[in-house]
C-alpha positions as CSV (number, residue, x, y, z in Angstrom):
1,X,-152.8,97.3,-135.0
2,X,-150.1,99.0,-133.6
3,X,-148.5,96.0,-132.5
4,X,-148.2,95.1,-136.7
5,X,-144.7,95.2,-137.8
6,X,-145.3,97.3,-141.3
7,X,-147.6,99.2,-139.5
8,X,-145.1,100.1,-137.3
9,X,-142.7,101.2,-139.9
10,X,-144.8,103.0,-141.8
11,X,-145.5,105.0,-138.7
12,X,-141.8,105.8,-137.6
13,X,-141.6,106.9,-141.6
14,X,-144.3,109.4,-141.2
15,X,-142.7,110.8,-137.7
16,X,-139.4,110.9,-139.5
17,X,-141.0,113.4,-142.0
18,X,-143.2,115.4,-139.4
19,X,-140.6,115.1,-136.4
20,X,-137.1,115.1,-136.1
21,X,-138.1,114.7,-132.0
22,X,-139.3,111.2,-133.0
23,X,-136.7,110.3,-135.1
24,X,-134.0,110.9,-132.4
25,X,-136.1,108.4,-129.9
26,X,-135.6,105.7,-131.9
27,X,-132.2,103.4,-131.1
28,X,-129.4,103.9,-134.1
29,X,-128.8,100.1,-134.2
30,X,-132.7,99.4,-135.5
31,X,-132.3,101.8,-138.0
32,X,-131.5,100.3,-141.8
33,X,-128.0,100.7,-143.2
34,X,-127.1,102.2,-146.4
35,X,-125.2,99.5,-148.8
36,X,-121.8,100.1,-149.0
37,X,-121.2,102.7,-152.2
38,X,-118.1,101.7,-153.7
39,X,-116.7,103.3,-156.6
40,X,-115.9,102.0,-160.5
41,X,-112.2,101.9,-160.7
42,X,-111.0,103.0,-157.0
43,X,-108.8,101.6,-155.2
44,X,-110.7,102.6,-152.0
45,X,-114.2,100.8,-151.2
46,X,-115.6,103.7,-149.3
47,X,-115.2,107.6,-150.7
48,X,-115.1,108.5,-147.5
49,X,-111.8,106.6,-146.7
50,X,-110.5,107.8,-150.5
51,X,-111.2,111.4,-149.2
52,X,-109.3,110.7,-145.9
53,X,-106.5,109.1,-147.1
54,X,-105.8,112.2,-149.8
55,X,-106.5,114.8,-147.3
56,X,-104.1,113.4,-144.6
57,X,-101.8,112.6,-147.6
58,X,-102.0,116.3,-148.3
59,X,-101.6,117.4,-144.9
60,X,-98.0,115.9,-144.5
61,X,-97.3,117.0,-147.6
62,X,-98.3,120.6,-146.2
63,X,-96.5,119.7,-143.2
64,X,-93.5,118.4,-144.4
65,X,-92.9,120.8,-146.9
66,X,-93.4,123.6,-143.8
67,X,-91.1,121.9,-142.2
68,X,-88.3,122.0,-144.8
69,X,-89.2,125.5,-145.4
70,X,-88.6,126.6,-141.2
71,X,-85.2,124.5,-141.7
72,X,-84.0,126.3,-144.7
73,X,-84.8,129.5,-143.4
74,X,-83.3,128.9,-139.8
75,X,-80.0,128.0,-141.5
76,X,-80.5,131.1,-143.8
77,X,-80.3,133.3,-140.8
78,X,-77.1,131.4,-140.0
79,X,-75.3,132.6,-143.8
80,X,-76.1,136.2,-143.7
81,X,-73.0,138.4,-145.0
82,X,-71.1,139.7,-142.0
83,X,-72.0,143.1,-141.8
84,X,-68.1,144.4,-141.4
85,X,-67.7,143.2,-145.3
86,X,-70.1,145.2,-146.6
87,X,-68.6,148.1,-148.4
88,X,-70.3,151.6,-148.8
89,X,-72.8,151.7,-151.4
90,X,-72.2,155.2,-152.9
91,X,-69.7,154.5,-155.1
92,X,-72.2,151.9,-157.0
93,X,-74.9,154.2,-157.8
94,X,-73.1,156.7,-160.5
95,X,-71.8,156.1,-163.4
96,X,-69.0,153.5,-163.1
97,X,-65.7,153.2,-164.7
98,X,-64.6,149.4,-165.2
99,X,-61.1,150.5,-166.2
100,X,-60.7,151.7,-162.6
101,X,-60.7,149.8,-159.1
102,X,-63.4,150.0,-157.2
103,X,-63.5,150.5,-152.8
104,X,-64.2,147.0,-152.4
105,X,-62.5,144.4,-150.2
106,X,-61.2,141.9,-153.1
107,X,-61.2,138.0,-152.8
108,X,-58.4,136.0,-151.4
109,X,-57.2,134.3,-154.6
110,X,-57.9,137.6,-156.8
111,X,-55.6,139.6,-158.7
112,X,-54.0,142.0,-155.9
113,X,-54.1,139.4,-153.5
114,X,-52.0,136.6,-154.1
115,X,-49.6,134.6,-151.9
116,X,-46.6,134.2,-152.8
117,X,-47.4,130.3,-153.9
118,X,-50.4,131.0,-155.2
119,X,-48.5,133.3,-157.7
120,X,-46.1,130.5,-158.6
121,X,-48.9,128.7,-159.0
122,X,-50.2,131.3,-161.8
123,X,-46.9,131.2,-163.6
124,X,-47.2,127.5,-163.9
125,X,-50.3,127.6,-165.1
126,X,-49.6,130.8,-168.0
127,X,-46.4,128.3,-169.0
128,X,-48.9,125.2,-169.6
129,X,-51.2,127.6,-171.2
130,X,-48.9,129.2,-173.7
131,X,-47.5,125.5,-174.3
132,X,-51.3,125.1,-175.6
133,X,-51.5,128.6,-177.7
134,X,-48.1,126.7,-179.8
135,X,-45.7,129.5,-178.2
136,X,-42.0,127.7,-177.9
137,X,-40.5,127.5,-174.9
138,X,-37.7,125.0,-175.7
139,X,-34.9,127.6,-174.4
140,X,-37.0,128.6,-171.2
141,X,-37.4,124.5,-170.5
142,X,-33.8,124.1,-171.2
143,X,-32.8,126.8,-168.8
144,X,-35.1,125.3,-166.5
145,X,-33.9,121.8,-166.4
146,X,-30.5,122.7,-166.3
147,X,-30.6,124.9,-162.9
148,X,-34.4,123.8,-161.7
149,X,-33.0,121.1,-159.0
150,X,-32.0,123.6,-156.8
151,X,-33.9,126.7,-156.7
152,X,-37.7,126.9,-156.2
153,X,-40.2,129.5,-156.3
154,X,-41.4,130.5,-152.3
155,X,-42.9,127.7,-150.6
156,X,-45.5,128.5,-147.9
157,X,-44.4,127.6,-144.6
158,X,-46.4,124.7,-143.8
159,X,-45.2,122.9,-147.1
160,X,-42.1,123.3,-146.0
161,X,-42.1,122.0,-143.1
162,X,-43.9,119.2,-144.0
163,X,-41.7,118.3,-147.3
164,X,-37.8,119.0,-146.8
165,X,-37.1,117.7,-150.4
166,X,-35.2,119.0,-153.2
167,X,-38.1,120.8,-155.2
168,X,-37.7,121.7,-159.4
169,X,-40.0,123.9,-161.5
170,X,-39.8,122.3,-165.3
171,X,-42.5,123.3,-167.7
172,X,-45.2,120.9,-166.6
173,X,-44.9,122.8,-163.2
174,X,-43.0,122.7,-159.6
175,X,-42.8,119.5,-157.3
176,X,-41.0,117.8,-155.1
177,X,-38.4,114.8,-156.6
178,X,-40.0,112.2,-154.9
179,X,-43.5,113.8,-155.8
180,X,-46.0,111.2,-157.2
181,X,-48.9,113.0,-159.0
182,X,-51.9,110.5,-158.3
183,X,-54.5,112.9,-159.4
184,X,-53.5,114.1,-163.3
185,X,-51.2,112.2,-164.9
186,X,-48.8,113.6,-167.0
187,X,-45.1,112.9,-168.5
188,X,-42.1,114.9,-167.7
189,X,-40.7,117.6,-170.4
190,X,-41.3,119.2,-173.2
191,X,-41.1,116.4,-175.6
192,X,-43.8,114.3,-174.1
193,X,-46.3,116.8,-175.3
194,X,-49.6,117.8,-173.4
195,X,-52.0,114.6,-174.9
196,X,-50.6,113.0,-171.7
197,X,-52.3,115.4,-169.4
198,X,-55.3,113.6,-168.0
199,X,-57.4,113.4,-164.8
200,X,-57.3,110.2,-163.1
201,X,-58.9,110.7,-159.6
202,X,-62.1,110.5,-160.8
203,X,-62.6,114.1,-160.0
204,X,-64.0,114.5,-163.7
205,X,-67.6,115.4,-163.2
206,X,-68.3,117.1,-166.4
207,X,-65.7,114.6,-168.8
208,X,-63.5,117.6,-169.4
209,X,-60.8,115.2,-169.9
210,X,-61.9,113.8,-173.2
211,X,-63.3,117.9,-174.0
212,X,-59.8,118.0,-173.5
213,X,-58.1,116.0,-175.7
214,X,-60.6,116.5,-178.3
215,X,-59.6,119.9,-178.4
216,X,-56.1,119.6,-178.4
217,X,-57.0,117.1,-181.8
218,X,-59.2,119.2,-183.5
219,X,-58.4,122.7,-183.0
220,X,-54.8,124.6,-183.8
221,X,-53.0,126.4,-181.5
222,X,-53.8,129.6,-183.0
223,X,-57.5,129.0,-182.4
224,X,-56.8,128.0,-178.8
225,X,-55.4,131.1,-178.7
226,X,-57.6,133.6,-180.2
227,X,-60.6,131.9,-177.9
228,X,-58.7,132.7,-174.9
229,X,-58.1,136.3,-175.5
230,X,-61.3,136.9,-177.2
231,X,-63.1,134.9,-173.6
232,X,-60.9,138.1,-171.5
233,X,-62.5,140.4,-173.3
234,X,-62.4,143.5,-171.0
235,X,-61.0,141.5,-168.6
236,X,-57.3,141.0,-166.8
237,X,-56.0,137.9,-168.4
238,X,-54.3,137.1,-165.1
239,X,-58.0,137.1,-163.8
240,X,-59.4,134.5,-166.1
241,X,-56.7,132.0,-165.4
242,X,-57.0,132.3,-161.7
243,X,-60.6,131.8,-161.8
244,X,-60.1,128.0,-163.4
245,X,-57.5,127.8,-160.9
246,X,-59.4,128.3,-158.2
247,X,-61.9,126.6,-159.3
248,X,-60.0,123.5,-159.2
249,X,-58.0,123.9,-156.2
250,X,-54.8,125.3,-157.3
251,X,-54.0,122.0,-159.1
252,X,-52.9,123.8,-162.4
253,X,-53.2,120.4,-164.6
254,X,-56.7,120.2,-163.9
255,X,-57.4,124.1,-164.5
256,X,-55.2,124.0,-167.4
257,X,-58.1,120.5,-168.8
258,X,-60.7,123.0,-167.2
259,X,-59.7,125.8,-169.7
260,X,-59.0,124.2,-172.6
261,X,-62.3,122.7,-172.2
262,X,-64.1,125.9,-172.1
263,X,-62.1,127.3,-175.0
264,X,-63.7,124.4,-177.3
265,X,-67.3,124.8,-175.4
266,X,-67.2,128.2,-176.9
267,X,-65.9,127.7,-180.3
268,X,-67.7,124.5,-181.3
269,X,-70.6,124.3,-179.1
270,X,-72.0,127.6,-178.6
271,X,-70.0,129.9,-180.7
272,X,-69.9,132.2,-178.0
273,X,-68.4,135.2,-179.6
274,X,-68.8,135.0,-183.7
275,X,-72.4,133.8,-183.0
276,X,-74.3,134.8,-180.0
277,X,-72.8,138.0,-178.5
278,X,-72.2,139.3,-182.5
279,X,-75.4,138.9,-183.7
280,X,-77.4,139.5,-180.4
281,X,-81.4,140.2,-180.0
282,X,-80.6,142.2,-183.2
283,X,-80.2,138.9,-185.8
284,X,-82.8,137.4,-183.6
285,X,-85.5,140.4,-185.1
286,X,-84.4,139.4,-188.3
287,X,-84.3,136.1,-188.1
288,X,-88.0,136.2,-187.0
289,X,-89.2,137.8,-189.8
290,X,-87.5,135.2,-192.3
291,X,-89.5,133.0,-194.5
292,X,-87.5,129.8,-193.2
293,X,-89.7,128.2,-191.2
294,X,-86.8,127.0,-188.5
295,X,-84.8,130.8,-188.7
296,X,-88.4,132.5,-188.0
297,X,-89.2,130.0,-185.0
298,X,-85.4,130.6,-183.5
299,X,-85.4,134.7,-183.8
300,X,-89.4,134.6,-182.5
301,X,-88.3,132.3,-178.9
302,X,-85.6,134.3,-178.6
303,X,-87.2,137.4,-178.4
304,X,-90.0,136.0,-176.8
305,X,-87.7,135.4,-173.3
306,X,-86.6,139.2,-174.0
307,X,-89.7,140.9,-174.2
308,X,-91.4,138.6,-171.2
309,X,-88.8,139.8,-168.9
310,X,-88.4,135.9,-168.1
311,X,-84.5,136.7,-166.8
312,X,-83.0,140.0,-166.7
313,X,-79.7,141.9,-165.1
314,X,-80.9,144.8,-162.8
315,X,-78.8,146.8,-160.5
316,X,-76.3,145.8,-157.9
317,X,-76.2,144.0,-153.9
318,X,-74.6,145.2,-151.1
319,X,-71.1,143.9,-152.7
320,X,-71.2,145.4,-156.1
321,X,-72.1,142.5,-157.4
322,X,-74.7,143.0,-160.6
323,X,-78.1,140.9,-160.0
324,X,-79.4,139.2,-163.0
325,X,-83.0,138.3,-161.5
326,X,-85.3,135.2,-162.7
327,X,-89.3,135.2,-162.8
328,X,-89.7,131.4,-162.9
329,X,-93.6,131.7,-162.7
330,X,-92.8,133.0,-166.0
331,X,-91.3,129.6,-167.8
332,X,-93.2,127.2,-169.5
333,X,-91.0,123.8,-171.2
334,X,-93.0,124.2,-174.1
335,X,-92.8,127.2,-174.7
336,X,-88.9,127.6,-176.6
337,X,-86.6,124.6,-177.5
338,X,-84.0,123.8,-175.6
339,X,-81.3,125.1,-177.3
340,X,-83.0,128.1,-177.8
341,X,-83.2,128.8,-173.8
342,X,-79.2,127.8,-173.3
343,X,-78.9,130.6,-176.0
344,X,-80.3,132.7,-174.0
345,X,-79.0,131.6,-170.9
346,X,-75.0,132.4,-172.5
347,X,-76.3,135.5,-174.0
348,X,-77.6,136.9,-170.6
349,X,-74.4,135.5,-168.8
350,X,-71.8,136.8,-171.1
351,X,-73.8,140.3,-170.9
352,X,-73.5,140.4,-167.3
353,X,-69.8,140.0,-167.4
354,X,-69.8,143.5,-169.0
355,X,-71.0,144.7,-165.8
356,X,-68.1,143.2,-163.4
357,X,-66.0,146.4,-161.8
358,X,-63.0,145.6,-160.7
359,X,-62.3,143.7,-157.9
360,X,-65.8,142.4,-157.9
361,X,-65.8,139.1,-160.4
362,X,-69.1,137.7,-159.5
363,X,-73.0,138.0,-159.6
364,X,-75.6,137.6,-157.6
365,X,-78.5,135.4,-158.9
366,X,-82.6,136.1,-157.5
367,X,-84.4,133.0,-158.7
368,X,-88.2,134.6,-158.0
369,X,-90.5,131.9,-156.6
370,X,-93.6,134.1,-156.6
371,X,-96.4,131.9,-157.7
372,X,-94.6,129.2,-158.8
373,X,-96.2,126.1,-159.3
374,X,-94.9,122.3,-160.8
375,X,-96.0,123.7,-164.4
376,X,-93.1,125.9,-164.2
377,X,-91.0,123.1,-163.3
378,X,-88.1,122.7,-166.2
379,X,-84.8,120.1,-165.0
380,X,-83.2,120.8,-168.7
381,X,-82.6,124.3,-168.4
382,X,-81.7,124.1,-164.5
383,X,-78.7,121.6,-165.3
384,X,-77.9,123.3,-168.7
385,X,-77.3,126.4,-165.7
386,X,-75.3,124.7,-163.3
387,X,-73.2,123.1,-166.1
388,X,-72.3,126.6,-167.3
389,X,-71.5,128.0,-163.6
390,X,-69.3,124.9,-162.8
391,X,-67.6,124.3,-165.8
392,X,-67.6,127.3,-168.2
393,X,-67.6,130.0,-166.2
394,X,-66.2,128.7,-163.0
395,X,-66.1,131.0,-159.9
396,X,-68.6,133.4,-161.6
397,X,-71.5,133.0,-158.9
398,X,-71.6,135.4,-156.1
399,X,-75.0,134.4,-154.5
400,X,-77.7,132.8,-155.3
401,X,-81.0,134.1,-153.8
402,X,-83.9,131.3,-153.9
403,X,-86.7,133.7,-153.0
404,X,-90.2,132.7,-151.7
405,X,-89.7,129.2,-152.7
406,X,-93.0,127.4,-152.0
407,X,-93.3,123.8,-149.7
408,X,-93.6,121.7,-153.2
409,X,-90.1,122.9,-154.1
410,X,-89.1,120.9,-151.1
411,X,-88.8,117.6,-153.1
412,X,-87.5,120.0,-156.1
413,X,-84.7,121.2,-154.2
414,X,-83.6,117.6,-153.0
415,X,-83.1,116.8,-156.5
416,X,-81.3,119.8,-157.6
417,X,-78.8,120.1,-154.7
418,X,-77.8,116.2,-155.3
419,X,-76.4,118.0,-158.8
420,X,-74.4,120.6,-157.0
421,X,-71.1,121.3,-156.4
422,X,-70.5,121.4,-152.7
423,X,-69.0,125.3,-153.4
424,X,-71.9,126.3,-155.5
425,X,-74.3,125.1,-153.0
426,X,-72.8,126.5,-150.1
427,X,-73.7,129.8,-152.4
428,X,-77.2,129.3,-152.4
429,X,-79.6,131.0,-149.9
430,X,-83.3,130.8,-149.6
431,X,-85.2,134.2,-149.0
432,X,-89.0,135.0,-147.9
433,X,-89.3,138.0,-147.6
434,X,-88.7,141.7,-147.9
435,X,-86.1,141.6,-144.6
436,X,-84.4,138.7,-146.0
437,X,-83.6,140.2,-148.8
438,X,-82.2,143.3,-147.9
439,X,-79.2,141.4,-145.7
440,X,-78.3,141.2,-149.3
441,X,-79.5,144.5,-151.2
442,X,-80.2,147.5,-149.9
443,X,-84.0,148.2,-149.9
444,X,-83.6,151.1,-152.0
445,X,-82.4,148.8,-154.6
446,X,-85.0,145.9,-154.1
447,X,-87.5,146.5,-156.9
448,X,-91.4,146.7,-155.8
449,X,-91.9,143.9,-157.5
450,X,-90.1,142.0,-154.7
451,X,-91.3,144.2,-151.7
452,X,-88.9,146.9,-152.0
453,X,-88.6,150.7,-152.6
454,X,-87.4,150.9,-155.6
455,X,-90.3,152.5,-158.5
456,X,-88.8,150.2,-161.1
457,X,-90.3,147.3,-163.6
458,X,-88.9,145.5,-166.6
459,X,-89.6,146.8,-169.8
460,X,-87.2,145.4,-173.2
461,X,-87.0,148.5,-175.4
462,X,-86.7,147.5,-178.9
463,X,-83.7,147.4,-181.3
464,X,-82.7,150.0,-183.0
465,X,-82.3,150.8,-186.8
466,X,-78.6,151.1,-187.3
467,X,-77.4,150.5,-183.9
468,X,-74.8,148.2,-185.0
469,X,-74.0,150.3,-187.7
470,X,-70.1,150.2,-187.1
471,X,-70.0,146.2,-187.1
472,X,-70.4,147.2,-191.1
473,X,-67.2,148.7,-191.4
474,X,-64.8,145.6,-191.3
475,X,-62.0,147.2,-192.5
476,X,-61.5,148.8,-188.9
477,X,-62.7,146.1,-187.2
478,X,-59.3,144.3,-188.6
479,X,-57.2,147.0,-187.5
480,X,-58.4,146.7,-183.7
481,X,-58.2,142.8,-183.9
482,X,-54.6,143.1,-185.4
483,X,-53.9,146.0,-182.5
484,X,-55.5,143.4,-179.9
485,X,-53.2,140.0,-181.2
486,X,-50.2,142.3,-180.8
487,X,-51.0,143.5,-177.3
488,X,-51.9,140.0,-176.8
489,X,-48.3,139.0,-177.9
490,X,-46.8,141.4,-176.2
491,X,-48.1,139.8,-172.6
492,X,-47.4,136.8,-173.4
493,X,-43.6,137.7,-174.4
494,X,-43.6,139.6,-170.9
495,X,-45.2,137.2,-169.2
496,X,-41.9,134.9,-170.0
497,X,-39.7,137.4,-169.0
498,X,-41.5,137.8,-165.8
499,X,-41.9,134.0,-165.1
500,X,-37.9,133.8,-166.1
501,X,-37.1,136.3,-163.7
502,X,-39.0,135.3,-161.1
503,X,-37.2,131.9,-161.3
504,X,-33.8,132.8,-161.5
505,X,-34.7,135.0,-158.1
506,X,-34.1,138.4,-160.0
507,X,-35.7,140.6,-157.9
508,X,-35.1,143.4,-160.2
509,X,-35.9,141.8,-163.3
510,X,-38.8,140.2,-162.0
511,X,-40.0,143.4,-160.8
512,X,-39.9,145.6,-163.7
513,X,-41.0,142.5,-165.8
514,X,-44.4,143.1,-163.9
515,X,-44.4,146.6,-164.2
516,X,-44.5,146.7,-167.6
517,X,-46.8,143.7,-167.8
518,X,-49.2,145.8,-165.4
519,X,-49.4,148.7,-168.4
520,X,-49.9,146.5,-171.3
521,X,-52.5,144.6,-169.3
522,X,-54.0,147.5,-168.6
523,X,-53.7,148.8,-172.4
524,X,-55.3,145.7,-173.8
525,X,-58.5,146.5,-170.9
526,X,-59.1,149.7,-172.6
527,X,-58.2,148.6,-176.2
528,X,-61.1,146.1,-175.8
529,X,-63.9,148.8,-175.2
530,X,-62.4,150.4,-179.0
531,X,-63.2,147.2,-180.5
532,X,-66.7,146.7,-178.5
533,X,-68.4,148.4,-181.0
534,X,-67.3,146.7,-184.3
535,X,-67.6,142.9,-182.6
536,X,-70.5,142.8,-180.5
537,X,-74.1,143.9,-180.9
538,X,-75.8,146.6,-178.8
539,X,-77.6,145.1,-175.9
540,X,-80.8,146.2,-174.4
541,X,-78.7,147.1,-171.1
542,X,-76.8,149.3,-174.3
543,X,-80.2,150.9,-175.3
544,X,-81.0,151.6,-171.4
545,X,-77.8,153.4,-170.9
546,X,-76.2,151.0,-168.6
547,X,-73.5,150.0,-170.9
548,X,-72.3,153.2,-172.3
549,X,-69.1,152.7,-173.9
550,X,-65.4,153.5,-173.1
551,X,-65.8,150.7,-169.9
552,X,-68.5,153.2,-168.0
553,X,-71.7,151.6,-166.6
554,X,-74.3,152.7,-164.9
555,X,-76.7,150.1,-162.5
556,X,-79.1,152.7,-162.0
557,X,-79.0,155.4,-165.0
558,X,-81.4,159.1,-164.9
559,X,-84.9,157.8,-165.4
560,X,-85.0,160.5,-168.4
561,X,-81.9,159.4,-170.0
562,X,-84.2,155.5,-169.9
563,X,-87.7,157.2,-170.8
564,X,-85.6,158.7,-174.1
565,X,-83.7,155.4,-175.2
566,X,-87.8,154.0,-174.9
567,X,-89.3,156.3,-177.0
568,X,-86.3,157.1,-179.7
C-alpha cells in the first residue's frame, strides 16, 4: 500500500501538518508549484517583481537625491562669508536710525564707493533718465555737442589703454568715435528721441524692451516721474539708479529699459504705491468683511498668509541685512489665487525695504524646508519671485538660505536654477542645520524654531482701530507731496549743474554742485518719514515696534514694548 501513489501523498500531507522534520526530507523539485498570480491591470506578471522594481526605484531615488544633497552641501562649505567681512553686531541690536550710516563695509558699486567711471557712468544714466521725466536739456546737449569731441569724463586705465580714440559725451552717453553699439541700439542726439532705445543682443530675458516702449506710449513724463521718486521713497535716489545699473552691467541704455520698465510694473501692473502699500493688511480686514463675494475672498487670502506666518521679516544676519523668512511646509496652491500671493509677495518686499540701513541695500532670504513635501510644491509663485528679484527690484537679494531642503527637492531644484540668473544663483546657499546657519546669523538671533537661541515665534497682531487715522487728513498729505516734488526738483536742477560741471572739468563747481546735492538728498530722506504716515498704512512690523517712525527701526524691540502693541 505504501507503494500506491495517492497513498503516498496523502501521507506526506499528513506529515506536512504533524512535522515540519518530514516536510524538510522531501526534495523541493517534487513539491507542486503555485500558479503564477498575476495581477488585473499590472504591468508586472509577478508582485513580487512589481514590489522589487518600486523598491530599488525608490532606493536610487533615496540615493540620488543623498547624493545631490552631500554635493550641495560640500560646495556650501565652499561659499561661507569670509569671516574678516563680518562687521560687529552691536550696532544692529538697538534701535536704528536709517537717516544715519551704519559701521558696515559698503558694496563696490554703492553710493560712497564709486570709481571714477562708474560715476560718469551715473551721470549718464540721471541725463537719460531726466530726458524720460520730459526735463529739457536742449542747452546742456548743445553745450555738449559743441565742446564734447575733446574732453571726456575719466577713463579707467585699462580702457585707455586699450582705446586711444577721441571719446564725446552727448546726451545718449560717452563713447568712443568709432564706437559701434551692438548691444542697444539707439540714434544719436536729442532730436531722435528715446523710442529708438532698444536691446538687440538678445539679452532681453524678461521683454523689457517692449515694457519699454509701451511705457514711453502710454504714460506721460510727469507720471514717469512721480513713480520714480515715489519708488525712492526713503531712499538715496543716487542709490536706486545704481542698482539697475548694476544690475545690468554698467550699460546705462539697458538700465535706463530696465527702469522704465519697472516704473510701469508699478503703476499699471501692481499699483505699488496708491494700491498695495496705501491700503495695506488694513483695506484687506475690510475688504473681508464686504458683501461682494470677490472683495470678501481677496481681503480673507490676504490675511490668511498674514495670520499663518507663511512669510515674515524677522531680525537681521551677520551683515545687517533684514531676514524675511519663508515656512514653505506652510503653502498650499489652492489655497489663495495667484494674484493674491504676488500681492503679498510685493507687499512683504516693499515692507522690507523699510528696514535697509544705510549702506546695507539687500536682504537675506531663509526659504524653511522643514517638512516639506511635493504638496507644497507651487512653480507660479517661485517664478512670480525671481521675476520680481531680477527685474523689479534688481540687486535687492543679499542671500538666499535654502534650509533643510529634503532629497525630493533635488529634481525641484534642477528646474528652478535653469530659471536663474547666473548672479542670483551664485546667491543661493543650502543650509542643514543649526551650524550652517549661524555662518550666516548669529545664534542668538536664529529663532528656536530653526535650532537657535533666540525665545521668539511669529505671532500677526491685529489692526488697529484708527491707526491710519492721519491718511484722513488729505489736505496735509498735499502739502508734503508738494514739499517732496519740490525737493525732487531741486535734485534734479542740481544734479545738471553737477553733471555740467563735472564735464567742463570744473573742479570747483563740480564740487560744491555735490555738496549741495548731498544736503537736499539728504533733506528729501528725512522729508519722506513726514509723509510716511499720511501715504502708507501701518504695518504689523509698525504695530510690533520695529518701524517706529522718524526713519528709527528696531530688529529686535523690548519684549514689553511687543507684549503691549499685542494686547492694546
Amino acid at each position: 500500500m505504501r507503494n500506491c501513489p495517492i497513498l503516498r501523498r496523502r501521507l506526506h500531507s499528513s506529515a506536512n501538518l504533524s512535522s515540519p522534520l518530514v516536510t524538510a526530507q522531501i526534495p523541493y523539485a517534487r513539491l507542486p508549484r503555485s500558479p503564477t498570480l498575476a495581477r488585473p491591470y499590472s504591468t508586472r506578471t509577478q508582485p513580487r517583481e512589481a514590489s522589487s522594481f518600486w523598491s530599488v526605484t525608490f532606493a536610487l531615488l533615496a540615493i540620488t537625491g543623498g547624493a545631490w544633497l552631500h554635493d550641495i552641501y560640500s560646495k556650501y562649505k565652499q561659499q561661507l562669508p569670509a569671516p574678516s567681512r563680518i562687521p560687529p553686531q552691536e550696532p544692529f541690536l538697538g534701535i536704528i536710525d536709517t537717516l544715519k550710516t551704519m559701521p558696515v563695509e559698503p558694496a563696490p558699486g554703492t553710493v560712497g564707493t564709486l570709481t571714477p567711471e562708474q560715476e560718469a557712468k551715473l551721470q549718464e544714466f540721471w541725463l537719460l533718465t531726466l530726458k524720460v521725466f520730459g526735463v529739457k536739456l536742449d542747452g546742456f546737449e548743445a553745450e555738449a555737442n559743441g565742446n564734447g569731441n575733446n574732453q571726456a569724463a575719466p577713463a579707467t586705465p585699462s580702457t585707455e589703454k586699450k582705446s586711444p580714440t577721441k571719446r564725446r559725451w552727448g546726451l545718449w552717453g560717452r563713447g568712443t568715435d568709432d564706437e559701434d553699439d551692438k548691444s542697444v541700439s539707439s540714434a544719436n542726439g536729442i532730436t531722435s528721441g528715446l523710442a529708438s532705445i532698444n536691446i538687440t543682443d538678445g539679452d532681453d530675458k524678461y521683454g523689457q524692451s517692449k515694457e519699454f516702449q509701451q511705457a514711453l506710449e502710454q504714460l506721460e513724463p510727469e507720471h514717469i516721474r512721480t513713480a520714480y521718486w515715489n519708488m525712492v521713497k526713503q531712499d538715496n535716489p543716487d542709490s536706486l539708479l545704481l542698482r539697475f545699473l548694476r544690475a545690468r552691467k554698467w550699460d546705462t541704455k539697458k538700465a535706463l529699459i530696465m527702469m522704465i520698465s519697472t516704473m510701469r510694473w508699478r503703476l499699471q501692473d501692481v499699483h505699488v504705491d496708491d494700491d498695495i502699500m496705501a491700503h495695506g493688511d488694513a483695506v484687506a480686514l475690510e475688504d473681508s468683511k464686504s458683501s461682494d463675494p470677490g472683495k470678501k475672498k481677496k481681503g480673507e487670502q490676504f490675511l490668511y498668509q498674514m495670520r499663518m506666518g507663511k512669510s515674515f521679516l524677522h531680525g537681521v544676519d551677520r551683515f545687517g541685512r533684514p531676514i524675511c523668512v519663508v515656512r514653505t511646509r506652510l503653502h498650499k496652491a489652492g489655497d489663495q489665487d495667484a494674484d493674491t500671493l504676488e500681492r503679498f509677495t510685493v507687499y512683504t518686499i516693499e515692507t522690507a525695504r523699510l528696514l535697509l540701513a544705510p549702506p546695507v541695500e539687500t536682504a537675506t532670504i531663509i526659504f524653511d524646508m522643514t517638512d516639506f513635501s511635493l504638496a507644497n510644491m507651487d512653480y507660479t509663485p517661485v517664478k512670480f519671485m525671481i521675476k520680481c528679484f531680477e527685474a523689479n527690484y534688481p540687486e535687492s537679494l543679499g542671500a538666499v538660505l535654502i534650509h533643510k531642503a529634503p532629497w525630493i527637492f533635488s529634481s525641484i531644484w534642477s528646474v528652478i536654477k535653469g530659471w536663474l540668473d547666473p548672479v542670483v544663483a551664485a546667491k543661493i546657499h543650502f543650509t542643514k542645520n543649526r551650524q550652517d546657519l549661524e555662518a550666516f546669523i548669529p545664534p542668538s538671533q536664529i529663532m528656536k524654531e530653526l535650532d537657535g537661541d533666540e525665545d521668539w515665534k511669529y505671532e500677526y497682531v491685529e489692526v488697529k482701530d484708527g491707526e491710519n487715522k492721519l491718511m484722513e487728513d488729505t489736505e496735509t498729505r498735499d502739502k508734503l507731496l508738494a514739499e517732496r516734488q519740490t525737493l525732487a526738483k531741486e535734485i534734479q536742477d542740481i544734479t545738471i549743474e553737477w553733471i555740467r560741471a563735472s564735464f567742463k572739468k570744473e573742479t570747483e563747481a563740480a564740487s560744491a554742485a555735490k555738496e549741495k546735492r548731498n544736503a537736499l538728498i539728504e533733506e528729501l530722506r528725512q522729508q519722506y518719514w513726514r509723509l510716511d504716515p499720511y501715504i502708507r498704512a501701518r504695518s504689523l512690523y509698525d504695530r510690533l515696534n520695529i518701524v517706529q517712525g522718524g526713519g528709527k527701526i528696531e530688529f529686535y524691540p523690548d519684549a514689553s514694548k511687543t507684549e503691549d502693541a499685542k494686547t492694546a
